[in-house]
C-alpha positions in Angstrom: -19.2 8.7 56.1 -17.9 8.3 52.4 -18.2 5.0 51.3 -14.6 2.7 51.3 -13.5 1.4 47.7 -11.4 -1.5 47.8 -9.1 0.0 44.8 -8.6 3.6 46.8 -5.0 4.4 46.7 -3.9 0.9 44.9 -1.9 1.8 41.5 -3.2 -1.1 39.0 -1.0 -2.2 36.5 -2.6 -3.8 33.1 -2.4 -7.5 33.2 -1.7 -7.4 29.3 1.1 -5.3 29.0 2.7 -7.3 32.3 2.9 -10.4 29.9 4.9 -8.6 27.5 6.9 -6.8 30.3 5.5 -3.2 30.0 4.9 -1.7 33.0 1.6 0.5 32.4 -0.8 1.7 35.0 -4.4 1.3 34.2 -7.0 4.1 34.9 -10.8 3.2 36.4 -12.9 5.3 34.9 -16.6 6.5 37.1 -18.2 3.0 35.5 -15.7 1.1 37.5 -14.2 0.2 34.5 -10.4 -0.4 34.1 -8.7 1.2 30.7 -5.1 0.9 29.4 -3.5 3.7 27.5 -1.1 1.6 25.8 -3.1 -1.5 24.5 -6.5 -0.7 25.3 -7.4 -3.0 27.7 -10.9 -3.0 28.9 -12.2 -4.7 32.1 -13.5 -5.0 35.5 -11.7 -5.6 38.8 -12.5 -9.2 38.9 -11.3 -9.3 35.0 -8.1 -8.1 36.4 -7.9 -10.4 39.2 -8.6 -13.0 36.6 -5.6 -12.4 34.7 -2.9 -11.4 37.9 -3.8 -14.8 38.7 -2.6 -16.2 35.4 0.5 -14.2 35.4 1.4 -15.3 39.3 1.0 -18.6 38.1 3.7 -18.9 35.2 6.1 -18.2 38.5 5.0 -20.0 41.2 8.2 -22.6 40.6 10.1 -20.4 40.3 11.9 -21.0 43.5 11.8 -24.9 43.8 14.2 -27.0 42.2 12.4 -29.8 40.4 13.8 -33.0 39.7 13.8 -34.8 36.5 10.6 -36.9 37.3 8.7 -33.8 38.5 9.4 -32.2 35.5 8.3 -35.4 33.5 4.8 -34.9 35.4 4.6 -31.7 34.2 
């Protein structure tokens, strides 16, 4: 039985170009590493988890209203 890989059949996009609003899909390469075309982004799947993780969290209030003391805290 061929062994499973947890990226078969995803389409990565790099994390760098997302924060500039380029949408550019990253190729892994036989050393399971992920390379960008565009900027030349280098890095491993948890490198890339790393940073998807920083970019979901600029937007994670995106929907709740804050008040002017929440914001205050912020």
């Amino acid at each position: 039985m061929a062994e499973y890989k947890k990226t078969e059949g995803v389409i990565y996009r790099c994390p760098l170009c997302l924060f500039t609003l380029n949408d550019v899909p990253v190729s892994e390469y036989e050393d399971g590493i992920f390379r960008c075309v565009k900027c030349g982004y280098n890095g491993s799947f948890e490198d890339m988890a790393v940073h998807y993780n920083n970019f979901r969290s600029r937007y994670k209030l995106m929907e709740k209203r804050l008040t002017l003391e929440e914001q205050r805290k912020l």
